[in-house]
N, C-alpha and C positions, 0 to 999 in steps of 0.2 A: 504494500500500500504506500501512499507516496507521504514524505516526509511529512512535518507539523514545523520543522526549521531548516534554513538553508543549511546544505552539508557540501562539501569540495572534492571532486575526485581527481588526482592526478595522475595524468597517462605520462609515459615516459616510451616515446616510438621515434625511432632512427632509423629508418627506411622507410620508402612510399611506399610498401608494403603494408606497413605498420602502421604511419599515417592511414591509410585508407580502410583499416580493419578498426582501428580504433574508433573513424570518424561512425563507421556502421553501429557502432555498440552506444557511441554518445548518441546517437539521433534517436533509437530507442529507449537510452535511458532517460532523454528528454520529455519523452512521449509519455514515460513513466510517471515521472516527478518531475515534475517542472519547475519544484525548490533548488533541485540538484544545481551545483556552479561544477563547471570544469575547466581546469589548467595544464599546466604542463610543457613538457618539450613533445615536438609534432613537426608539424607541414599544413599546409595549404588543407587538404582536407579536414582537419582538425579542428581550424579555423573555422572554417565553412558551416559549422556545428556548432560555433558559439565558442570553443574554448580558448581561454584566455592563457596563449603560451607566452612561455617564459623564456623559450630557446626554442630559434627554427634550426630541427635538427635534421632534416629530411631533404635540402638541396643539393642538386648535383657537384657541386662544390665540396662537402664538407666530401663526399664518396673519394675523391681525387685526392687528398690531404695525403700526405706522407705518412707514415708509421709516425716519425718525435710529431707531425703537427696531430695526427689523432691522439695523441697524447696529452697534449698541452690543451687542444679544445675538449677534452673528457673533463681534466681537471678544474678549467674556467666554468664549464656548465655543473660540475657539483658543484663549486663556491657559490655557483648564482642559486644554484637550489638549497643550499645552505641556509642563505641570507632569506630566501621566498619563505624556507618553512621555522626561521626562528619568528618571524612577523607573522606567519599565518599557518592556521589547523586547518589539516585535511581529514576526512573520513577514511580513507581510502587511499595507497598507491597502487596503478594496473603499469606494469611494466609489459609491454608490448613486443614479445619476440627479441633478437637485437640482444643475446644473455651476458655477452662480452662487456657489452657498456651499461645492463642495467644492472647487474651487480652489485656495483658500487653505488647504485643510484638508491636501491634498496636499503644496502648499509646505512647512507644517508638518513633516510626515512627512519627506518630503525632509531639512528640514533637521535636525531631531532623531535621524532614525531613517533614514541615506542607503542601509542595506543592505534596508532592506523593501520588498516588491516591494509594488508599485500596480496593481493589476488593477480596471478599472471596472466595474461592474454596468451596462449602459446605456451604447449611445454616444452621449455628448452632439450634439444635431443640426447638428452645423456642417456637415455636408453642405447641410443647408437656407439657410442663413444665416449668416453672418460667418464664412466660408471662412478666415480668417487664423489663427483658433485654432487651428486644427491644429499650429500652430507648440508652442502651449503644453501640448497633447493629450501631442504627439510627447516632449516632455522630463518631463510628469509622470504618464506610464503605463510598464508593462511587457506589457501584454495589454489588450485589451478585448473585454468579453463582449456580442457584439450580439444584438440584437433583436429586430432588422429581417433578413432575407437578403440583401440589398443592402448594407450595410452594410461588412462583411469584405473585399470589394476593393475599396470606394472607399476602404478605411483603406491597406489595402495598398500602392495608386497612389504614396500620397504616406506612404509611410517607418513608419506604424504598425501594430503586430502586431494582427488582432482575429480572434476565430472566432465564427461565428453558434451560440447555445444554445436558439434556437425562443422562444416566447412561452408564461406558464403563463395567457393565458388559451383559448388554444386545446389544450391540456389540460385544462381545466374543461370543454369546451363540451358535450361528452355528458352530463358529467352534469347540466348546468343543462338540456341539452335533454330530457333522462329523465324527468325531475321531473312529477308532474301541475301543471297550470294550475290554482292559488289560485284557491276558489272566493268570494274575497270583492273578486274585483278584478271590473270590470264585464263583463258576461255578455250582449251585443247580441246580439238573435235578429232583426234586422229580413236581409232576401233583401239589402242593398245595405251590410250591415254592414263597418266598417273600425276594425280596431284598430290605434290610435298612440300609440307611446309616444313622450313628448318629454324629451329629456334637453338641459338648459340651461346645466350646468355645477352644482358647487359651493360654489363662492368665491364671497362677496360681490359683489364685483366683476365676476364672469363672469356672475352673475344680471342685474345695471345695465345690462350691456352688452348683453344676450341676449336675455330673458326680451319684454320689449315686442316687438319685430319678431317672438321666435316665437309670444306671444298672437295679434298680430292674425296672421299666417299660420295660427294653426289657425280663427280664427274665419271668414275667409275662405274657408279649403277644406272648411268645416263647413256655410259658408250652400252651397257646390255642393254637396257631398256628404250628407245628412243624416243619411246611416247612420254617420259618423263619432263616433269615441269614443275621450277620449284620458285619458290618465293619463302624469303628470308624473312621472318617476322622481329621487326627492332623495335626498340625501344622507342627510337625515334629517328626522323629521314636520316639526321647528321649517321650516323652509324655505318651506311653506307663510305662515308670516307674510311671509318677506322676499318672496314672489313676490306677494304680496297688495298689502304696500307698495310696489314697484317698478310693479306692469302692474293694480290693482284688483280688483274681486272678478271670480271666475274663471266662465267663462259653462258652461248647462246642458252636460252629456257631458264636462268636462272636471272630474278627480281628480286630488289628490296624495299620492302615497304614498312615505313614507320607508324610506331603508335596505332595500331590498328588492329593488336594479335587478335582480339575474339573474331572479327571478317576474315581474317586469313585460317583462322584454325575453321571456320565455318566452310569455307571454302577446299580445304583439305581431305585427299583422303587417308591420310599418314603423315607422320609427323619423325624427323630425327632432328633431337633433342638432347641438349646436357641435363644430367640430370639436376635437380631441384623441384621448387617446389611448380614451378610449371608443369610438371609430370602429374599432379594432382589436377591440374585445371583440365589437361589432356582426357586424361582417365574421366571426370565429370561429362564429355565430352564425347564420350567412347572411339576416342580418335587414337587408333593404331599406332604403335611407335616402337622407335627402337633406341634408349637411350644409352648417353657416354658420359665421361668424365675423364680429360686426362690431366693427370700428375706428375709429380717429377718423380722419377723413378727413385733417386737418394732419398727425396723426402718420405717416400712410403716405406721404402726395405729400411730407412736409417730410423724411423719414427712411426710414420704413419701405424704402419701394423700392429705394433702395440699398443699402441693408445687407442684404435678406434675397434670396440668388438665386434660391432656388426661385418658381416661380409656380406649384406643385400644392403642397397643403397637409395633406388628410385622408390621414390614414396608409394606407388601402386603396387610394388611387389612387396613391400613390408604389410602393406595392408595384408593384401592375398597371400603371401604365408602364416599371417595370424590368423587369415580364416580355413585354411584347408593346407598350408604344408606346401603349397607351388607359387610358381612365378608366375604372374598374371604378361608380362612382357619381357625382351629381351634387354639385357644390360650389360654394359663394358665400363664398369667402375670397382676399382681403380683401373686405369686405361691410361696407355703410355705412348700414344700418336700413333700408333700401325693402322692404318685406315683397312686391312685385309678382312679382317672378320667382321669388322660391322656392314663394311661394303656386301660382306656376302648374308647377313642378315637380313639387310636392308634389301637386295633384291630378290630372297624371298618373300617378302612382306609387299615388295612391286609388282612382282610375277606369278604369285599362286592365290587367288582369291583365298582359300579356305583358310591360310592363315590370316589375313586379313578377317575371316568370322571367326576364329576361333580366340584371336585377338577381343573382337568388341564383345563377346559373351565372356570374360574374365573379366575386361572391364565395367561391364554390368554386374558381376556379382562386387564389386570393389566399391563402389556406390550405394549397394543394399543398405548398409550402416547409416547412411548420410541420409537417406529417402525418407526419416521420421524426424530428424532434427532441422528446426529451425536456427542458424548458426541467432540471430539474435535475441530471439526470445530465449533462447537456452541461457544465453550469455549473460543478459539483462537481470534474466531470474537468478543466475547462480548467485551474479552477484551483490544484487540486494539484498537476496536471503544473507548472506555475509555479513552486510552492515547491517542485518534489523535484529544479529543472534543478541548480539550485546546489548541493545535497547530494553 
């Protein structure tokens, strides 16, 4: 029921990811309690919703920063959140994804403000990897609102409260599937036609690492296939230079198009992808794939493999191994630039329909989980129940 006083909730999200999932849960909490005030560090979305930040932390800008300047701008934004929460009480911190930098944002909170509950947005993936955080999970949450269906009792096992709130991109997925296919994206009429869209990542960085190995695999499943025709899904038009500058100019049948991935994934009949959490939007999507990720080879045989326990990676096969034991898609993670076996993944997945349906009925059972949750109402409820235990 909605408040009798005004209360503060502070989100703390450092990626437009995060900005934009945040902004989803304030508009329903709004809707809720319209006492409710909300602050924080955010983006543009955030804004959009009334919340009164305190740090725009979600520009393309701060993403570019060097390792010392990510450093110095973490430490500038706790002092300013220092200062925000010795002048003012919050009900509530929702740290948003991002567990690197909310951390400390936590501690913060903790130590300023020791009566506000800490409810996460996202559980951070120590399931996957550095299993010992949970130690730190455990002493700086009060709830977490998972993601994943799986999630919830692995938290539970080991001492932390969490409840599953669905995913909002499989709440989008009707309507991005509704939509007519943009007629300015490529329109192949040949009998042996294959549409692909390739999604390489974002970041700088993700492109460096990416981008070459997925070039040559599409030009290799293009000299088999010739009805293939792909378009790049970016972040945004400028991307086109960095994949120009990274893998060269880009061979005939392949396009890139910015800012537009739900029309280009709409328009797709398969998708090669690094892994992330775009593999989940896929999967809602029931859009074929076959995803990668490559690494430095020192960094995984000198570190990687011990620190990280999981050996499944793409978010749609962790699902589908917690529900039946298999891999709902194919995956080369960890993956070390040989474009040989994905290329020949990938043109199974171009040239035999049946894996193409054996594909979309995995990823239908991968979405069963998500088909009864409302990512906001879940979200909205968990977390008021939170702040009315104490009341």
């Amino acid at each position: 029921m909605p408040s009798t006083r005004p209360r503060t909730i502070c989100f703390a999200a450092f990626e437009p990811s995060g900005d934009l999932l945040a902004a989803r849960l304030i508009g329903e909490l709004k809707r809720r309690d319209p006492l409710l005030r909300f602050t924080g560090f955010g983006g543009p979305k955030m804004a959009e919703q009334g919340a009164e930040l305190i740090g725009q932390t979600t520009e393309h800008a701060t993403i570019m920063l060097g390792a010392v300047g990510q450093v110095r701008e973490q430490l500038r934004r706790l002092n300013v959140l220092s200062e925000y929460l010795k002048a003012n009480d919050i009900a509530a911190l929702v740290p948003v994804d991002s567990p690197a930098a909310n951390w400390s944002v936590c501690k913060r909170v903790r130590k300023h403000r020791p009566r506000a509950k800490i409810v996460h947005l996202v559980c951070p993936q120590i399931w996957g990897w550095a299993t010992w955080r949970i130690r730190r999970l455990r002493s700086l949450t009060d709830k977490v609102l998972c993601l994943l269906p799986f999630e919830p009792g692995w938290l539970d096992e080991r001492g932390v409260q969490g409840v599953f709130v669905g995913h909002p991109v499989f709440e989008d997925a009707d309507e991005v599937l509704n939509q007519p296919v943009a007629e300015d994206l490529p329109q192949p009429n040949r009998d042996d036609a294959f549409r692909l869209a390739l999604m390489p990542g974002s970041r700088p960085g993700e492109l460096k690492k990416n981008w070459p190995t997925m070039l040559e695999v599409f030009k290799r499943v293009k000299a088999d296939h010739p009805g293939l025709t792909g378009v790049v899904a970016a972040r945004e038009p400028s991307d086109a230079d960095v994949l120009r500058a990274v893998g060269g100019a880009l061979p005939e049948n392949l396009s890139v198009v910015g800012g537009r991935t739900p029309e280009v994934l709409r328009w797709a009949d398969g998708v090669l992808s690094k892994s992330g959490t775009s593999t989940l939007q896929l999967a809602s999507l029931r859009r074929p794939m076959v995803v990668f990720y490559n690494v430095s080879p020192t960094a995984w045989h000198g570190l990687g493999r011990w620190l990280i326990d999981s050996r499944t990676f793409a978010l749609p096969n962790i699902i589908s191994e917690w529900q039946d034991g298999r891999r709902a898609v194919p995956e080369f993670v960890p993956h070390f630039g040989d474009p040989a076996p994905i290329a020949a993944e990938l043109s199974r997945l171009v040239g035999e329909p049946g894996v193409l349906e054996r594909q979309r009925a995995a990823l239908q059972r991968v979405g069963e989980p998500f088909a009864s949750v409302c990512f906001k109402d879940a979200a909205a409820g968990a977390l008021l129940q939170t702040l009315e235990a104490d009341q």
